[in-house]
C-alpha positions as CSV (number, residue, x, y, z in Angstrom):
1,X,-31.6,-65.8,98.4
2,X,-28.7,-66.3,96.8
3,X,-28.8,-68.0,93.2
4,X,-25.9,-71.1,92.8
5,X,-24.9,-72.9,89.4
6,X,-24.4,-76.8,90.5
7,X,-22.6,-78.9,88.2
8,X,-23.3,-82.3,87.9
9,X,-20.2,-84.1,88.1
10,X,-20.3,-87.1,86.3
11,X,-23.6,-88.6,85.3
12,X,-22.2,-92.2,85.8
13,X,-21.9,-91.7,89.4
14,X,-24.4,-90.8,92.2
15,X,-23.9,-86.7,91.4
16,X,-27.5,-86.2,90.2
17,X,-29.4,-88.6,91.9
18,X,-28.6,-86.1,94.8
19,X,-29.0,-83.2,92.7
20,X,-32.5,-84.4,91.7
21,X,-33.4,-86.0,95.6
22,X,-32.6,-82.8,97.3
23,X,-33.3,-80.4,95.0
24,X,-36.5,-79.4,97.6
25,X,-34.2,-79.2,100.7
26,X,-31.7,-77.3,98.0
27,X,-34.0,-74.6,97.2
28,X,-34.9,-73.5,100.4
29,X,-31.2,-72.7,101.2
30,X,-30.4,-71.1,97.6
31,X,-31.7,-70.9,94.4
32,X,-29.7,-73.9,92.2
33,X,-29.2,-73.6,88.8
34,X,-28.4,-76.8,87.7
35,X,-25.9,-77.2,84.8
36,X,-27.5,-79.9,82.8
37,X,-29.8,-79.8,79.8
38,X,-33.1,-81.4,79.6
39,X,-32.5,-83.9,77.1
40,X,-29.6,-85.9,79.0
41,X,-32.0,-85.2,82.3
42,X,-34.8,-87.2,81.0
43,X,-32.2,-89.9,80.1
44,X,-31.1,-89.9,83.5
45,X,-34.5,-89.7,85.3
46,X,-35.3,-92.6,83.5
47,X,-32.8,-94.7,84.6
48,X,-32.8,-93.5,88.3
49,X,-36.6,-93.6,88.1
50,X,-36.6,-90.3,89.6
51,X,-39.3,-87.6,88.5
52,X,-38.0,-84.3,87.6
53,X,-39.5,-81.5,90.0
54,X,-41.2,-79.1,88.1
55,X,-38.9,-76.1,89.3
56,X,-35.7,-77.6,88.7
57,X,-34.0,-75.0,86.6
58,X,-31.7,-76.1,84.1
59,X,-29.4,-74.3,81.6
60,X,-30.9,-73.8,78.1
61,X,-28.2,-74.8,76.1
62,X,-27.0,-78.3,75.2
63,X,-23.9,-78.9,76.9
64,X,-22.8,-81.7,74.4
65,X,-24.5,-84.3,71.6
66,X,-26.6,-86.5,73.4
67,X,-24.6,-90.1,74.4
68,X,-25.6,-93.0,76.4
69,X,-25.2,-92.5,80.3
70,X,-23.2,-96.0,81.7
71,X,-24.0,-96.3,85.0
72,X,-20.8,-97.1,87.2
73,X,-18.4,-97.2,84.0
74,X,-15.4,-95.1,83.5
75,X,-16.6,-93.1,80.7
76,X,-14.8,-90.9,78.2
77,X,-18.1,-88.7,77.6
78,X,-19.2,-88.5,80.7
79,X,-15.8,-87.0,81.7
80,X,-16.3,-84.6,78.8
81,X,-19.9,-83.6,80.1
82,X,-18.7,-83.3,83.6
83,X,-15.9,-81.3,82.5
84,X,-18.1,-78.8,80.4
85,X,-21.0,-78.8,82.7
86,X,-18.3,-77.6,85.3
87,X,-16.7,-75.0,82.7
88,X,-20.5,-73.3,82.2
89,X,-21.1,-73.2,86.4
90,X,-17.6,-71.5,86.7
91,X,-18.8,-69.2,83.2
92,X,-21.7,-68.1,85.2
93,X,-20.1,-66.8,88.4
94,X,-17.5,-65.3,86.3
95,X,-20.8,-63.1,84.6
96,X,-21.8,-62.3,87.6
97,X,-25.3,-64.7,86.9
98,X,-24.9,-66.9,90.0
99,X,-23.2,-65.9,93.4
100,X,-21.2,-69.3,93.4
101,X,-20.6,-72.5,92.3
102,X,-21.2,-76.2,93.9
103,X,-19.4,-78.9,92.1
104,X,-21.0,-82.7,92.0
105,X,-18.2,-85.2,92.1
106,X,-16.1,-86.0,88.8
107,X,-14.0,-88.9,87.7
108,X,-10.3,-88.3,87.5
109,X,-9.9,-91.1,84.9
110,X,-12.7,-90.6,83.1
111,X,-11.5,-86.5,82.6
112,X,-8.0,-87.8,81.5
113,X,-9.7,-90.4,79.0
114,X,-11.4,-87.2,77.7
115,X,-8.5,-85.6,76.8
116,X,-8.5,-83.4,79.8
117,X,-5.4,-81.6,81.7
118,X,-6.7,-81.1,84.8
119,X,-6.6,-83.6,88.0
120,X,-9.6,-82.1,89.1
121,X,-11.7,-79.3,89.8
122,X,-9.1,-77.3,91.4
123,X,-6.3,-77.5,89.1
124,X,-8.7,-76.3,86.5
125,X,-9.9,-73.1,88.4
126,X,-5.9,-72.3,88.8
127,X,-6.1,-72.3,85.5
128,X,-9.1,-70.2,84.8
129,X,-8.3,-67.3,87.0
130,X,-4.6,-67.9,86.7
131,X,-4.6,-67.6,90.7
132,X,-3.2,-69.8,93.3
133,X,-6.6,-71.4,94.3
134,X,-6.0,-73.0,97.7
135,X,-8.1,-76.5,98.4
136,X,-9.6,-76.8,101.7
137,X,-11.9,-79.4,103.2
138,X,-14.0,-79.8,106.5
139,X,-16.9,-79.0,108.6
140,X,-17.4,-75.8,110.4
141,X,-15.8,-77.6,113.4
142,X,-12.4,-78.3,111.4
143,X,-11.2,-76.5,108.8
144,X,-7.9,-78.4,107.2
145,X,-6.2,-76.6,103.8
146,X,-3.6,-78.6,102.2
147,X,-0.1,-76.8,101.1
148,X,0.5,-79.5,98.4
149,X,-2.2,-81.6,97.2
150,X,-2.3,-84.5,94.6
151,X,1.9,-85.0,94.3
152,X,3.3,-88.4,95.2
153,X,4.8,-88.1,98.7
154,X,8.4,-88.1,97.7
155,X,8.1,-85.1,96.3
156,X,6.8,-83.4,99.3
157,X,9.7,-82.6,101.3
158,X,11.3,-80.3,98.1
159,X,8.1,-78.1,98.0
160,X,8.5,-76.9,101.6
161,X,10.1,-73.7,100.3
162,X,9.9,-70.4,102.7
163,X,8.9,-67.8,99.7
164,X,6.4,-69.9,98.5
165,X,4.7,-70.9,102.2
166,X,4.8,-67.3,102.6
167,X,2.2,-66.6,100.4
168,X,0.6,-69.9,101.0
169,X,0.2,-68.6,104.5
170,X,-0.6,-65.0,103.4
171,X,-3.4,-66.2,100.9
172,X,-4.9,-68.6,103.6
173,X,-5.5,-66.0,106.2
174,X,-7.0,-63.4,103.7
175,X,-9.6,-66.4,102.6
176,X,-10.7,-67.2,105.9
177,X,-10.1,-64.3,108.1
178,X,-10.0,-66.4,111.2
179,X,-10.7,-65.5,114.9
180,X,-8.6,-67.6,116.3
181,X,-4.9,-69.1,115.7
182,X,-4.6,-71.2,112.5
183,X,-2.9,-74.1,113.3
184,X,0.3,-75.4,110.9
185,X,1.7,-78.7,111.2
186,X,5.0,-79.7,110.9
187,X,6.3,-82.1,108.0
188,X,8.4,-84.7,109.8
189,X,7.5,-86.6,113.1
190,X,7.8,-84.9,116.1
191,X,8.4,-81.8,114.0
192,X,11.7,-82.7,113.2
193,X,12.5,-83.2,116.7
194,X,14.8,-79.9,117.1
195,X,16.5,-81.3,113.4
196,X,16.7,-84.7,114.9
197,X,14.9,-86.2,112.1
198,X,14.5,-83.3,109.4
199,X,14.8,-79.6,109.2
200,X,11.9,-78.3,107.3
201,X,10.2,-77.0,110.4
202,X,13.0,-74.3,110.5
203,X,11.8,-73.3,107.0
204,X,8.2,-73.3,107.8
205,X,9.2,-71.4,111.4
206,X,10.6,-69.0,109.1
207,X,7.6,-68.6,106.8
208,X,5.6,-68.4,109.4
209,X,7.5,-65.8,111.0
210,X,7.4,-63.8,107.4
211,X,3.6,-64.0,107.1
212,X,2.9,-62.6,110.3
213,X,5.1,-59.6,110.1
214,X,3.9,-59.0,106.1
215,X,0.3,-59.5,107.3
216,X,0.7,-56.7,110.6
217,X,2.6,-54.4,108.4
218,X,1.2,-54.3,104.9
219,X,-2.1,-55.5,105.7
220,X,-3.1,-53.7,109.3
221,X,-3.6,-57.1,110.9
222,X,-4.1,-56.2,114.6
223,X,-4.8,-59.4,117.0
224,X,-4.9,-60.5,120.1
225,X,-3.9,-64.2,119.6
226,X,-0.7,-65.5,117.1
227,X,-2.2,-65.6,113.7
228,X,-0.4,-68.9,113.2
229,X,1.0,-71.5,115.9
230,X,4.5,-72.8,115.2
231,X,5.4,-75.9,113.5
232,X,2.7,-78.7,115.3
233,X,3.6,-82.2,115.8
234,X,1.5,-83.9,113.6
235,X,0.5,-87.1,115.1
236,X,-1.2,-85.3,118.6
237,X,-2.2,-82.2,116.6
238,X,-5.8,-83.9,115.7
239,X,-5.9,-85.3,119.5
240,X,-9.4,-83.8,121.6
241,X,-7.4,-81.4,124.1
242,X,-5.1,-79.7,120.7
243,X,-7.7,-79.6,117.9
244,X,-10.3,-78.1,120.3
245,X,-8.0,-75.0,120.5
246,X,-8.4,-74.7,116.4
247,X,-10.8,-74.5,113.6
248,X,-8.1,-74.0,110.8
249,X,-5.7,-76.5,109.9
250,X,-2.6,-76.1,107.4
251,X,-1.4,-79.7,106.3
252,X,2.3,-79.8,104.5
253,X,0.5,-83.2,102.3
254,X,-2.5,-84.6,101.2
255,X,-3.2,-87.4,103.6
256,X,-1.8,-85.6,106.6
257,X,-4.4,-83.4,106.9
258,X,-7.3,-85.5,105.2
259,X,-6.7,-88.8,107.5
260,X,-7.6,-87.3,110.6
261,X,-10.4,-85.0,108.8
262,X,-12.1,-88.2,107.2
263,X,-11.9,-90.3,110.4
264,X,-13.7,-87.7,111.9
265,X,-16.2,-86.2,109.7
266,X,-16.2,-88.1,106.7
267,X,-19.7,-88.1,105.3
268,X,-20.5,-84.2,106.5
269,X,-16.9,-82.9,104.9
270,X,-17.1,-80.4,101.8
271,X,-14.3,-78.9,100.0
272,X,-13.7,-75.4,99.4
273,X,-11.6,-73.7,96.9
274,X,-10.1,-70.4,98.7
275,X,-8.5,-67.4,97.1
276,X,-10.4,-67.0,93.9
277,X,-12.7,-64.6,92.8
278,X,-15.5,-67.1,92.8
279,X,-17.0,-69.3,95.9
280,X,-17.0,-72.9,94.8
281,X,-17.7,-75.4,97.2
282,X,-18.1,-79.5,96.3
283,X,-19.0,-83.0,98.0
284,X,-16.1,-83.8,99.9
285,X,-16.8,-88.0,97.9
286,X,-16.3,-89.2,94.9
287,X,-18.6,-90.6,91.9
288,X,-19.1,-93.8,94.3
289,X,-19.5,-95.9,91.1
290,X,-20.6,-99.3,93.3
291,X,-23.7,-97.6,94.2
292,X,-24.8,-95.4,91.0
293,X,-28.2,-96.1,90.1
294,X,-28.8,-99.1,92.1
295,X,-31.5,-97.8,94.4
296,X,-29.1,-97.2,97.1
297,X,-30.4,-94.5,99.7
298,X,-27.8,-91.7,99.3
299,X,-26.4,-89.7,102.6
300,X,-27.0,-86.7,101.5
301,X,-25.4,-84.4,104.4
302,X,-22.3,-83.4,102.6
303,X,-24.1,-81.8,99.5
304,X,-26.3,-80.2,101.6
305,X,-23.5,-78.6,103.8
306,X,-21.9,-77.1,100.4
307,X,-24.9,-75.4,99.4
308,X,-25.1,-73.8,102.8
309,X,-21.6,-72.9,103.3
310,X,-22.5,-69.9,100.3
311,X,-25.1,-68.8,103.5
312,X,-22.4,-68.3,105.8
């Protein structure tokens, strides 16, 4: 079985009462290590009234001076505690302790009020491994990895560069190896309509075009299907009759590729960071504030699919 470190994501949201409601549907699938140290845990139970099971295995260390947990408030040391409860998961894997990592939800604000650099999980593991750690979110069923993530959408059109989608590409296929084609969507409507209205499909065709022959001749890739499709249209590419051709998805933006994913699977999705070192897998939801600590039954089903994606 393998052994996971879970951080808790911020202890204002609804991160450990799922950590601490599934921990005996969690341990059957892996052994958790939970990233958390008693003291704040008992704080926490307390509040949730929750018992602590008698085999949930925390870290011995205190992560940080104990503080007040704030239920449902943006919080500058619960960003801090999220942050470093993340930093000691992702120390663990890198030690070769655990097999992998699952992240509990964070709050963006609440990192940056904590004097934090990072947007978010991601970002930070960029920076740990100083790799190009590609974000992807789904359900076995539909796979969609984003090209740019958190950038306003203006800025979208000048990152569409053929180098750089290369490697994108490159990096994608050596994460996943896929059996099938990995579908790429275009940027502009229609795909740009044959230049009509944009030309950045000819620049992804062309990075497409370099991947596959880098991939056959440096890397021995030998297949029977396309590894990539051209340039997709990307309002029919989610439609039944195309996305049942596909499990992968490449997304030029953010909402492009997470629209359609969320309308379809939203409270099964998790996210996966790709091309690391490390597995790290988290909640595809955020800290859900309006319903921390309120008694609220919690779906559970997309922490539970992050724990067993490390199975697969």
């Amino acid at each position: 079985m393998k052994k996971i470190a879970i951080s808790v994501g911020d202890l204002n949201g609804i991160g450990i009462q799922l950590a601490l409601e599934n921990h005996n549907k969690i341990k059957k699938i892996v052994e958790p290590i939970y990233c958390i140290d008693k003291e704040i845990l008992n704080r926490v139970s307390k509040l949730l009234d929750i018992d602590i099971p008698k085999d949930f295995n925390c870290i011995s260390k205190n992560i940080l001076p104990l503080f007040d947990i704030k239920p449902s408030q943006v919080d500058r040391d619960s960003g801090l505690y999220s942050f470093n409860s993340f930093k000691m998961a992702v120390d663990l894997a890198k030690k070769k302790r655990v097999d992998g990592i699952v992240t509990l939800p964070i709050h963006k604000k609440a990192w940056e009020l904590a004097d934090i650099d990072y947007k978010g999980h991601t970002d930070a593991l960029r920076d740990f491994f100083d790799m190009d750690a590609i974000m992807m979110l789904g359900v076995p069923q539909m796979f969609v990895a984003l090209y740019t993530e958190h950038i306003p959408l203006r800025d979208v059109a000048s990152k569409i560069k053929e180098n750089r989608l290369k490697v994108f590409f490159i990096n994608f296929y050596k994460s996943v190896k896929p059996k099938s084609t990995i579908a790429v969507l275009g940027l502009n409507p229609h795909a740009g309509d044959n230049g009509v209205l944009g030309d950045e499909e000819k620049i992804i065709q062309q990075a497409i075009n370099s991947a596959t022959k880098e991939l056959i001749d440096n890397y021995k890739i030998n297949l029977s299907f396309p590894i990539f499709s051209s340039p997709l249209v990307p309002d029919i590419a989610f439609t039944p009759n195309i996305r049942k051709k596909y499990q992968y998805f490449i997304a030029m933006y953010h909402d492009q590729g997470l629209a359609p994913l969320k309308a379809l699977y939203f409270e099964e999705g998790i996210n996966v960071s790709l091309n690391l070192p490390i597995v790290r897998t988290s909640v595809d939801h955020g800290t859900a504030f309006d319903i921390a600590y309120k008694g609220v039954t919690l779906n559970s089903l997309s922490y539970i699919n992050a724990v067993k994606y490390h199975t697969i």
